[in-house]
C-alpha positions as CSV (number, residue, x, y, z in Angstrom):
1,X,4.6,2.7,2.7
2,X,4.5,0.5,5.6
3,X,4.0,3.7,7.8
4,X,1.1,4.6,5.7
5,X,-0.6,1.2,6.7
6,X,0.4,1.1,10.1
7,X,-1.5,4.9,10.5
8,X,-4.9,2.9,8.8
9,X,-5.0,0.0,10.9
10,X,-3.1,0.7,14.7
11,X,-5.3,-0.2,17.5
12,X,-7.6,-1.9,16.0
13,X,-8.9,-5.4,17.1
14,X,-10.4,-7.6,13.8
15,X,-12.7,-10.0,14.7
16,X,-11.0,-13.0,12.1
17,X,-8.7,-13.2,9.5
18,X,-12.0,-12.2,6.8
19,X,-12.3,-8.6,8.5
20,X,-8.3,-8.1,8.4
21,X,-8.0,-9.2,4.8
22,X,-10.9,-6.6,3.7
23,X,-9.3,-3.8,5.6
24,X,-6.1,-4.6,4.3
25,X,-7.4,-4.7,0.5
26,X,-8.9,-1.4,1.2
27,X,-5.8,0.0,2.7
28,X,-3.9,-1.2,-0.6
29,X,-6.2,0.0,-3.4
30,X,-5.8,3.8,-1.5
31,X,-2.1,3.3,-1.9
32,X,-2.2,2.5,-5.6
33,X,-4.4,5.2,-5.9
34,X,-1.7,7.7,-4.6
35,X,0.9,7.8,-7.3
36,X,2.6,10.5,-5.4
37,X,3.2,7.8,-2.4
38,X,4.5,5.3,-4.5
39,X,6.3,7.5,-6.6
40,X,7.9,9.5,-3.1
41,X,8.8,5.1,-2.1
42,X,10.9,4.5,-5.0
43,X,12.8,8.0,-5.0
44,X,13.8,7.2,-1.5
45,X,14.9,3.5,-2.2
46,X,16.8,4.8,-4.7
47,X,15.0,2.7,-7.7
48,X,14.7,4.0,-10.9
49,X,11.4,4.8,-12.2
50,X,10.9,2.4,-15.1
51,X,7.7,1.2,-16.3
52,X,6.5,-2.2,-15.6
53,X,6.7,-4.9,-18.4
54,X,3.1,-5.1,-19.9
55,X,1.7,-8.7,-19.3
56,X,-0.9,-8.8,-22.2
């Protein structure tokens, strides 16, 4: 997963800390988008696909 954000935002100058943040929160909702990319991350870490405790 860290590859896939290193691919959106090599070589690239930000002007402050505001521009970086807003790339990066863009970067991040495209991951969660990608179930396949998260789902390929925990296969290969070895986790088991469990789903997440609801917090309502």
């Amino acid at each position: 997963m860290v590859t896939h954000e290193e691919r959106g935002l090599a070589n690239r100058g930000f002007r402050g800390l505001g521009e970086l943040e807003k790339a990066m929160r863009s970067h991040l909702r495209s991951v969660q988008k990608r179930t396949d990319l998260l789902r390929g991350f925990i296969d290969s870490v070895g986790l088991e696909p469990s789903p997440f405790p609801s917090t309502a």
